[in-house]
Structures are given as C-alpha cells and as structure tokens.
Biopython code that builds the backbone (N, CA, C, O; Angstrom):
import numpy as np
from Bio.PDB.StructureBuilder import StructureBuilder

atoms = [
    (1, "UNK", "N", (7.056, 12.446, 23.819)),
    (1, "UNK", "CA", (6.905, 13.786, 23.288)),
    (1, "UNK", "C", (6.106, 13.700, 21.998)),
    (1, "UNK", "O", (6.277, 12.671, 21.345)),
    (2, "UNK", "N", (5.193, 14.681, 21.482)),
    (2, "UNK", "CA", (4.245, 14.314, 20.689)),
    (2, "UNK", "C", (4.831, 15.542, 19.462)),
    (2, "UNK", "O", (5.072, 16.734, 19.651)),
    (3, "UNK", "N", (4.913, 14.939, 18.514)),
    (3, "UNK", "CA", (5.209, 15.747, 17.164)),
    (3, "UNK", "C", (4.005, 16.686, 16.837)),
    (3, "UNK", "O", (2.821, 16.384, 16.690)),
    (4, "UNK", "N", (4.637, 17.941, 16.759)),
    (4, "UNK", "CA", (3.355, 19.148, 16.217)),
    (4, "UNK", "C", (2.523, 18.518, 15.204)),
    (4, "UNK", "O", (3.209, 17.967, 14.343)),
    (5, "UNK", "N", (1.155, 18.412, 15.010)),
    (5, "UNK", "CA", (0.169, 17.967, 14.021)),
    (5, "UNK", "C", (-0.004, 16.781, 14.160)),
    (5, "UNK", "O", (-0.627, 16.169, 13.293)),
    (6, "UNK", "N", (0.497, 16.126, 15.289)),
    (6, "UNK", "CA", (0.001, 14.717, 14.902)),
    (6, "UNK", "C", (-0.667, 13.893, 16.534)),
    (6, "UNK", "O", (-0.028, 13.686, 17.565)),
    (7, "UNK", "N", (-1.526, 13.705, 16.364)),
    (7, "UNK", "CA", (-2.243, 13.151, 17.470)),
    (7, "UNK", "C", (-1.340, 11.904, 18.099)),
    (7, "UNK", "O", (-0.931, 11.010, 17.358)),
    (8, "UNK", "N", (-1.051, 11.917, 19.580)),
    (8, "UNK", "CA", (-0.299, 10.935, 20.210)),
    (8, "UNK", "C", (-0.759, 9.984, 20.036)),
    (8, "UNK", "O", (-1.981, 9.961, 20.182)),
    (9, "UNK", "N", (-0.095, 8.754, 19.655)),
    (9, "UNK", "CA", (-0.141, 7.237, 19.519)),
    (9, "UNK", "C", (-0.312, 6.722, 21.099)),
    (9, "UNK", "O", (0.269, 6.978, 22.154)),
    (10, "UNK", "N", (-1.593, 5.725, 20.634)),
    (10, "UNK", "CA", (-2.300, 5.312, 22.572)),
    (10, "UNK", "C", (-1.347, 3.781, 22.268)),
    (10, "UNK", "O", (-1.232, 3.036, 21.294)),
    (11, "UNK", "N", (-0.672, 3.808, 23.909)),
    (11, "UNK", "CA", (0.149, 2.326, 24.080)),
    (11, "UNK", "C", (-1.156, 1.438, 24.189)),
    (11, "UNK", "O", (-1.009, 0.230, 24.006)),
    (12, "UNK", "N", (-2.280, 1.871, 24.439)),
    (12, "UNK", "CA", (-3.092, 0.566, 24.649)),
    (12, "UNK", "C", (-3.795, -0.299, 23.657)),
    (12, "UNK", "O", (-4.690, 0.223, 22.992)),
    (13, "UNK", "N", (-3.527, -1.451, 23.489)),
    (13, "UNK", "CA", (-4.483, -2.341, 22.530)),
    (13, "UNK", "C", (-5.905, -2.291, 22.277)),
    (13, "UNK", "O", (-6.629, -2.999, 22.976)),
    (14, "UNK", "N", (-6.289, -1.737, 21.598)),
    (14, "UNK", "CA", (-7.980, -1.393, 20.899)),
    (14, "UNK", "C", (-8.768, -2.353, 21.774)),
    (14, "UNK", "O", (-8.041, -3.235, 22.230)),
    (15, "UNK", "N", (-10.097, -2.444, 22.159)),
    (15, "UNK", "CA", (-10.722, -2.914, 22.912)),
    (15, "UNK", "C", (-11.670, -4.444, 21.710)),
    (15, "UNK", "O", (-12.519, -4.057, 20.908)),
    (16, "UNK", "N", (-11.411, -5.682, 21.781)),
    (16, "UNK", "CA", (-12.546, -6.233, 21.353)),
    (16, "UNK", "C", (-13.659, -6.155, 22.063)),
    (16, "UNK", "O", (-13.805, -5.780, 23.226)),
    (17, "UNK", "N", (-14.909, -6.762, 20.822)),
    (17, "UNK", "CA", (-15.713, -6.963, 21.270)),
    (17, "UNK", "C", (-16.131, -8.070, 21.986)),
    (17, "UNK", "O", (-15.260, -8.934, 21.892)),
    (18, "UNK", "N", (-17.202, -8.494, 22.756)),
    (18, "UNK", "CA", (-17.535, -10.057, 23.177)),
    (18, "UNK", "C", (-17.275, -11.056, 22.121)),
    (18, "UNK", "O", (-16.502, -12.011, 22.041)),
    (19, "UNK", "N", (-18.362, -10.422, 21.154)),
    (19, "UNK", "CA", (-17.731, -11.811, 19.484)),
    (19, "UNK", "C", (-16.655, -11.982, 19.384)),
    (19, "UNK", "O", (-16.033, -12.987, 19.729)),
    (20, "UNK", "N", (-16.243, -10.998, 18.878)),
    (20, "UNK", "CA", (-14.737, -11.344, 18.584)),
    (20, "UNK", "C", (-13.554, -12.041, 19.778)),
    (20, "UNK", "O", (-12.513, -12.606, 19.442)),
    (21, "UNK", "N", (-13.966, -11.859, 21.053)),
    (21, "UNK", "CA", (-13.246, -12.350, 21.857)),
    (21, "UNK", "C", (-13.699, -13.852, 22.392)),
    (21, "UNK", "O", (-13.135, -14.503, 23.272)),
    (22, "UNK", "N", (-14.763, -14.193, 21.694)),
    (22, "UNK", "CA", (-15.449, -15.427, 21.734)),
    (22, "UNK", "C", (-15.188, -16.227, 21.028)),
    (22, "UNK", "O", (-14.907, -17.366, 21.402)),
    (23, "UNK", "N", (-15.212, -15.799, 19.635)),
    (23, "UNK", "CA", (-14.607, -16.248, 18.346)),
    (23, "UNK", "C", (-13.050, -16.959, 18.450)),
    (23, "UNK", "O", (-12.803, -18.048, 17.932)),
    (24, "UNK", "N", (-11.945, -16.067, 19.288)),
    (24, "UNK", "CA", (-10.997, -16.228, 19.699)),
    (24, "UNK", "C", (-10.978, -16.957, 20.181)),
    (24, "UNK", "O", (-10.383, -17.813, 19.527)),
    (25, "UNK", "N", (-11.435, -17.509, 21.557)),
    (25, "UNK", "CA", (-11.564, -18.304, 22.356)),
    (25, "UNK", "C", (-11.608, -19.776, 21.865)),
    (25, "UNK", "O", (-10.859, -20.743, 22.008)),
    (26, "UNK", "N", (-13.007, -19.517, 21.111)),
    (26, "UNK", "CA", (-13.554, -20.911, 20.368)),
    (26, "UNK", "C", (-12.457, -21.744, 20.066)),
    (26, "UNK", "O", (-12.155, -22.834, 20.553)),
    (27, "UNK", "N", (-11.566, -20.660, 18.656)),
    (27, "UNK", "CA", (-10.140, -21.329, 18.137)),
    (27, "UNK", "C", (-9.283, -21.999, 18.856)),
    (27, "UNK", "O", (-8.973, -23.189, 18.790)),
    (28, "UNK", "N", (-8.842, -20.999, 19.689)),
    (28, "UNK", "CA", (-7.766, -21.337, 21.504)),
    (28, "UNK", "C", (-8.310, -22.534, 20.978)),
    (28, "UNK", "O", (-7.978, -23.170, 19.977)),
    (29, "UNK", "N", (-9.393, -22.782, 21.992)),
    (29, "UNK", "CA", (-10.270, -24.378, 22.551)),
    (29, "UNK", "C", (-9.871, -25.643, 21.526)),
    (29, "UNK", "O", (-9.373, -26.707, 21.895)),
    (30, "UNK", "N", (-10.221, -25.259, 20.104)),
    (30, "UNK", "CA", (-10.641, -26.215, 19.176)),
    (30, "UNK", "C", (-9.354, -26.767, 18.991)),
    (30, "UNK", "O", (-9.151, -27.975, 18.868)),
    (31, "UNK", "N", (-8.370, -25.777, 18.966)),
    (31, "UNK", "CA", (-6.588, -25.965, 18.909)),
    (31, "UNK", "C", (-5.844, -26.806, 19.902)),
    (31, "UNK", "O", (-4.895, -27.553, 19.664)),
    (32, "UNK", "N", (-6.448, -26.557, 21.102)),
    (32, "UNK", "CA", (-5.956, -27.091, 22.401)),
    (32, "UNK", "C", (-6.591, -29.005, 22.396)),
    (32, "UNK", "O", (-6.029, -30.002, 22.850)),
    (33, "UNK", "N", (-7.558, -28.906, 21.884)),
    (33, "UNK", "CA", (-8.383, -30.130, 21.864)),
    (33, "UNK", "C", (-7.955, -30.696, 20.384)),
    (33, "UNK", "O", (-7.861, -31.922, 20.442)),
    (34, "UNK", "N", (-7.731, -30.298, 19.370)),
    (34, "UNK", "CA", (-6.797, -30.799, 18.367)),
    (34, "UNK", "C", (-5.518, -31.185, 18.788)),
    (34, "UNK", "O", (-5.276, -32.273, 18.264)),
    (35, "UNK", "N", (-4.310, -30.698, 19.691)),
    (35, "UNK", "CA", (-3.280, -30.820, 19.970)),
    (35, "UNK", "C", (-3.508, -31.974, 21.573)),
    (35, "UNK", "O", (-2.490, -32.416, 22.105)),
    (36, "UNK", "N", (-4.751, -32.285, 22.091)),
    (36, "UNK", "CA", (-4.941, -33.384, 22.879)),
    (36, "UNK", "C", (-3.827, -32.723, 23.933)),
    (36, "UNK", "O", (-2.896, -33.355, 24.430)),
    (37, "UNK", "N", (-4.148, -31.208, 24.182)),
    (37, "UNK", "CA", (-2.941, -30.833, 25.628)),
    (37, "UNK", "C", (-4.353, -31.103, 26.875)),
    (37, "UNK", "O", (-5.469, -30.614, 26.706)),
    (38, "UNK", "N", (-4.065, -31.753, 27.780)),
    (38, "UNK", "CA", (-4.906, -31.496, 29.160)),
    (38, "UNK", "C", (-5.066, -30.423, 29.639)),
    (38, "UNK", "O", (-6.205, -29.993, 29.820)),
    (39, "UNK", "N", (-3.834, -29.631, 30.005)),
    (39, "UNK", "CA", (-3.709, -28.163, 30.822)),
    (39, "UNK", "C", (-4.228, -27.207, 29.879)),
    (39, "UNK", "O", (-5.002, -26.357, 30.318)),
    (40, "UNK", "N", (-3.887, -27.203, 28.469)),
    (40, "UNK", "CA", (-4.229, -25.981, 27.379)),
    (40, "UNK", "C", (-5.978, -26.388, 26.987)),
    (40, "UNK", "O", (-6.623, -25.590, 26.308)),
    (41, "UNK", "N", (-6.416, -27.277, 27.331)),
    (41, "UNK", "CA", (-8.040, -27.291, 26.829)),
    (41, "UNK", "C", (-8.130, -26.825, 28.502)),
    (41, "UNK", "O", (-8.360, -25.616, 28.533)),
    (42, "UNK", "N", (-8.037, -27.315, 29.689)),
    (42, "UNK", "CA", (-8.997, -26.441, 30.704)),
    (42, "UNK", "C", (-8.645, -25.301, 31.011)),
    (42, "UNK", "O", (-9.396, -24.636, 31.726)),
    (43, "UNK", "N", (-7.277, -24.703, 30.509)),
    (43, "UNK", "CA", (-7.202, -23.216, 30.513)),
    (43, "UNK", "C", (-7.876, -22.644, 29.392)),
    (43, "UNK", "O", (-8.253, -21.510, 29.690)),
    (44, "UNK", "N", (-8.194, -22.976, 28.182)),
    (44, "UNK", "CA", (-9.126, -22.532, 27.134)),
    (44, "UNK", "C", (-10.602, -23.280, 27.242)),
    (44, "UNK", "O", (-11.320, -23.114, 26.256)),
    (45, "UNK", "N", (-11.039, -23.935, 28.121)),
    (45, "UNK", "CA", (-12.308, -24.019, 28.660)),
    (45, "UNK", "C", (-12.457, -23.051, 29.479)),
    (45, "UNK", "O", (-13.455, -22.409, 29.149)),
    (46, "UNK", "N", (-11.871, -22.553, 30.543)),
    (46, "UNK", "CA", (-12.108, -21.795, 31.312)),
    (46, "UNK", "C", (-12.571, -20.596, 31.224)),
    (46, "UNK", "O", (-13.572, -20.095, 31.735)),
    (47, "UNK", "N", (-11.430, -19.972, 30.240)),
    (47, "UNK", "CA", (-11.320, -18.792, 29.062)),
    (47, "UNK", "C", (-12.826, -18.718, 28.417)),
    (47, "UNK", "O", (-13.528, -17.741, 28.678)),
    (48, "UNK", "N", (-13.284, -19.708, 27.617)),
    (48, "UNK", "CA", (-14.518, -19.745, 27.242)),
    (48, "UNK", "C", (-15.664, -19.453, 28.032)),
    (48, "UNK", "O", (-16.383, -18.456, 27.966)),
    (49, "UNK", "N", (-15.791, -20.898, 29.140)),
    (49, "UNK", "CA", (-16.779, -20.251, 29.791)),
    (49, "UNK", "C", (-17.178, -18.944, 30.896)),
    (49, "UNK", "O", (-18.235, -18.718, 31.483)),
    (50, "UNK", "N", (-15.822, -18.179, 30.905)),
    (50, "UNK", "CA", (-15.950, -16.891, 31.598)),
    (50, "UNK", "C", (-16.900, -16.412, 30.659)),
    (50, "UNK", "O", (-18.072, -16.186, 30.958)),
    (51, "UNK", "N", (-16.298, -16.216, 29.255)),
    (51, "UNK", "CA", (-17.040, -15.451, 27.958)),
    (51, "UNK", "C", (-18.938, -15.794, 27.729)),
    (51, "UNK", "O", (-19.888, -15.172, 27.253)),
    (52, "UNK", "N", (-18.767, -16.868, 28.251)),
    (52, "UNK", "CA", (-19.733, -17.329, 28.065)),
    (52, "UNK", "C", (-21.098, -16.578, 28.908)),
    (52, "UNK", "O", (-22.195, -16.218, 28.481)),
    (53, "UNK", "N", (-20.518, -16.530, 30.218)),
    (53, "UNK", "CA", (-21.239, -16.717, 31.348)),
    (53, "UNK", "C", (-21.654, -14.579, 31.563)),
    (53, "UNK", "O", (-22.540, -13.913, 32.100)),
    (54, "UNK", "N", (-20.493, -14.320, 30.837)),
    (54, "UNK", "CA", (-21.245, -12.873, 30.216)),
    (54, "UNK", "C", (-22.202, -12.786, 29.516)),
    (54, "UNK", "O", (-22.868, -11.827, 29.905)),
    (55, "UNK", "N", (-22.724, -13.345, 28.540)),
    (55, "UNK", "CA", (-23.840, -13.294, 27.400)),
    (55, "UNK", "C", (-25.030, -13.904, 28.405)),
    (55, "UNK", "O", (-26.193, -13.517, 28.293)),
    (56, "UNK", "N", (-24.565, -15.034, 29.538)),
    (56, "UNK", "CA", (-26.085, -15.346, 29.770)),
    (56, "UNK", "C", (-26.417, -14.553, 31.146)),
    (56, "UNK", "O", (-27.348, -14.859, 31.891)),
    (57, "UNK", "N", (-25.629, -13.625, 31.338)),
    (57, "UNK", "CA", (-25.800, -12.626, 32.379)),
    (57, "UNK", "C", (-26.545, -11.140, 31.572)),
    (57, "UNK", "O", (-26.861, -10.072, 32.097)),
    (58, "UNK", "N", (-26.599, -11.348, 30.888)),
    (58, "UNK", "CA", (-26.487, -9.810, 30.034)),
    (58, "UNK", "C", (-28.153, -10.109, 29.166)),
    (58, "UNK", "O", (-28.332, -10.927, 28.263)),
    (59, "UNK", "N", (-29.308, -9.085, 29.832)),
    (59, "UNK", "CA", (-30.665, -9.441, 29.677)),
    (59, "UNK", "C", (-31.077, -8.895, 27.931)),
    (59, "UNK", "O", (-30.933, -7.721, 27.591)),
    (60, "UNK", "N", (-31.473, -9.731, 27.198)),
    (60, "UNK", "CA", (-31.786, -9.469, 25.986)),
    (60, "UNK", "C", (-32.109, -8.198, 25.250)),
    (60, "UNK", "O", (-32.016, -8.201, 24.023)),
    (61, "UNK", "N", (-32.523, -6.990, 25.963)),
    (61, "UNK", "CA", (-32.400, -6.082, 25.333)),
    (61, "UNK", "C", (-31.114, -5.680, 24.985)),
    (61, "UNK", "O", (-30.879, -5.080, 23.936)),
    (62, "UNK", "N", (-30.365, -5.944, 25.715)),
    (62, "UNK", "CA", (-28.791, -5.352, 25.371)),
    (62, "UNK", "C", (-27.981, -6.117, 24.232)),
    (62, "UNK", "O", (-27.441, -5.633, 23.238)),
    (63, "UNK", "N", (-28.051, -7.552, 24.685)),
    (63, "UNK", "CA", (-28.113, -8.766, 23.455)),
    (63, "UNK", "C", (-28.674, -8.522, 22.259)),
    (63, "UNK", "O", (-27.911, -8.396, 21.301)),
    (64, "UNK", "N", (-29.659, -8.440, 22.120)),
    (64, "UNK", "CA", (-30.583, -8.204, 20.747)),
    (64, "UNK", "C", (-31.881, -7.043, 20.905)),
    (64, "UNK", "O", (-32.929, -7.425, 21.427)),
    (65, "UNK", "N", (-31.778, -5.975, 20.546)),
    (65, "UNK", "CA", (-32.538, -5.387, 21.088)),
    (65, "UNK", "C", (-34.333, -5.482, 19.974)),
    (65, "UNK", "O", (-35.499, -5.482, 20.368)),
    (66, "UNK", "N", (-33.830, -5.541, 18.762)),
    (66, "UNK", "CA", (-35.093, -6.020, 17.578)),
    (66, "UNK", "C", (-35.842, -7.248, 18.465)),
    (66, "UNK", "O", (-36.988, -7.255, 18.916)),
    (67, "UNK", "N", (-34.940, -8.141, 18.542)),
    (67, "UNK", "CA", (-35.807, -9.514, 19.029)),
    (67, "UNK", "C", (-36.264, -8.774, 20.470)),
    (67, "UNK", "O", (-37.489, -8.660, 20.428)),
    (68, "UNK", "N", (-35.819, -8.315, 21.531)),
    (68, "UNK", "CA", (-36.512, -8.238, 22.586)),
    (68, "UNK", "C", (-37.730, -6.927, 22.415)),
    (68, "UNK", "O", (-38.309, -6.377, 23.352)),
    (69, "UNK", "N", (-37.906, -6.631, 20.934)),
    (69, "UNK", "CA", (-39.261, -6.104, 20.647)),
    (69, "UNK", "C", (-40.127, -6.807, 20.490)),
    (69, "UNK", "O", (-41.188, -6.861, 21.110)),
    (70, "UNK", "N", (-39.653, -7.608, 19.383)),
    (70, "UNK", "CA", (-40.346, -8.643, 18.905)),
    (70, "UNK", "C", (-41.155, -9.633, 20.067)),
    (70, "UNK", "O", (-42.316, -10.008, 19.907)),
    (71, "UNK", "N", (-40.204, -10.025, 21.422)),
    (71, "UNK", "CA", (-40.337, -11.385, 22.307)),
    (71, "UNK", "C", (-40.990, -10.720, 23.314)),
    (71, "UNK", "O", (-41.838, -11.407, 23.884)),
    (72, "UNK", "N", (-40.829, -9.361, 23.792)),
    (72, "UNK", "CA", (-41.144, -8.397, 25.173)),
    (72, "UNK", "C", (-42.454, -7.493, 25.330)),
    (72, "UNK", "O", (-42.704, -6.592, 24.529)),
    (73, "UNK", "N", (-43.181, -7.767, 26.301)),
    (73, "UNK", "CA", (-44.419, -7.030, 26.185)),
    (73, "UNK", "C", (-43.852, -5.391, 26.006)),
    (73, "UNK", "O", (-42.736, -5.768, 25.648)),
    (74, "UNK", "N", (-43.748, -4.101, 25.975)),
    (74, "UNK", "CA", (-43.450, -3.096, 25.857)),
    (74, "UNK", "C", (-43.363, -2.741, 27.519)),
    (74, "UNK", "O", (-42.291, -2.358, 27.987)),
    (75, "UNK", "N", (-44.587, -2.898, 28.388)),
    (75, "UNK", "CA", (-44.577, -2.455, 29.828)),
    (75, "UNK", "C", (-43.515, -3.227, 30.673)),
    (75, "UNK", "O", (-43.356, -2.931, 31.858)),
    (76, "UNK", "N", (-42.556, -4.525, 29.885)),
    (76, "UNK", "CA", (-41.233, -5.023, 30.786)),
    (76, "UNK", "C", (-39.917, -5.116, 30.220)),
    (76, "UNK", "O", (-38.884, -5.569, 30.713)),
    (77, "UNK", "N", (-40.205, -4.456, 28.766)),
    (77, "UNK", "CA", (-38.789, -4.084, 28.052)),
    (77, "UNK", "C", (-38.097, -3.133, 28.632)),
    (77, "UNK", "O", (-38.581, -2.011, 28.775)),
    (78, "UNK", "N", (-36.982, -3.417, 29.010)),
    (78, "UNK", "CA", (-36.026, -2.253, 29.213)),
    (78, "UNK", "C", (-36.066, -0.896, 28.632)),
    (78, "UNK", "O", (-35.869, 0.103, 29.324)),
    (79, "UNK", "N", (-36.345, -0.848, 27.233)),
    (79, "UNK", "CA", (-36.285, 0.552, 26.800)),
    (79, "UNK", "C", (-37.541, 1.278, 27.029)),
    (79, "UNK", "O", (-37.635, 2.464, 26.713)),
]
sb = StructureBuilder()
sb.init_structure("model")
sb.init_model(0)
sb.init_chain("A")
sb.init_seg("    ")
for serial, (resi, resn, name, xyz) in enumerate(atoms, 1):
    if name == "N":
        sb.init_residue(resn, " ", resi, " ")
    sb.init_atom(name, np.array(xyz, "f"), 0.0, 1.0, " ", f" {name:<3s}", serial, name[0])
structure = sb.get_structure()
C-alpha cells in the first residue's frame, strides 16, 4: 500500500552498468585466485568472460562513439 505523497519504493535492485559489473567481476576473480579456490576462480572466470564477450560483440559506435568518428569513414558509421 503506498502512503499519500510518496512515490512507491521499486523491490528491484538498480540496474549496473557493463563497467561496473566488470569491475566487479575483475575483484570476484582476483579474490578467488588470491584465495587459490579451483571452483571459485572458474566460476569467476566464467562470470568474466560472459562480460567480456559482450564488449567484443557490441560494434564501436556504441562502445565509443568519439573514437568511431575519429576511426570510421562517415558512409559506414552507424550514426
């Protein structure tokens, strides 16, 4: 039930971004491989390279869109 004047509180956790969920990851990894666990580095390898395998799917205008001015003839840039 939502109190008069006050906008309902969302149960869902705010969305990261790729960085930040990369960033995350990294730690996981570096932690798992500091603590020498077998199962916790290839479940935080795994974790990683999902993250990973987004950025090299994802064509540079969307990535960086300055540099794919800079790198892109204009007649095969996306925008």
């Amino acid at each position: 039930m939502a109190v008069l004047g006050r906008p309902p509180v969302s149960t869902f956790a705010q969305p990261m971004s790729l960085e930040r969920r990369i960033s995350l990851a990294l730690a996981h990894l570096r932690a798992a491989r500091y603590d020498s666990n077998p199962l916790d580095i290839s479940v935080a390898s795994r974790q990683m390279d999902g993250l990973l395998e987004r950025i090299a799917c994802r064509p540079l205008c969307v990535i960086d869109p300055e540099l794919d001015k800079h790198l892109t003839p204009k007649e095969t840039s996306c925008s």
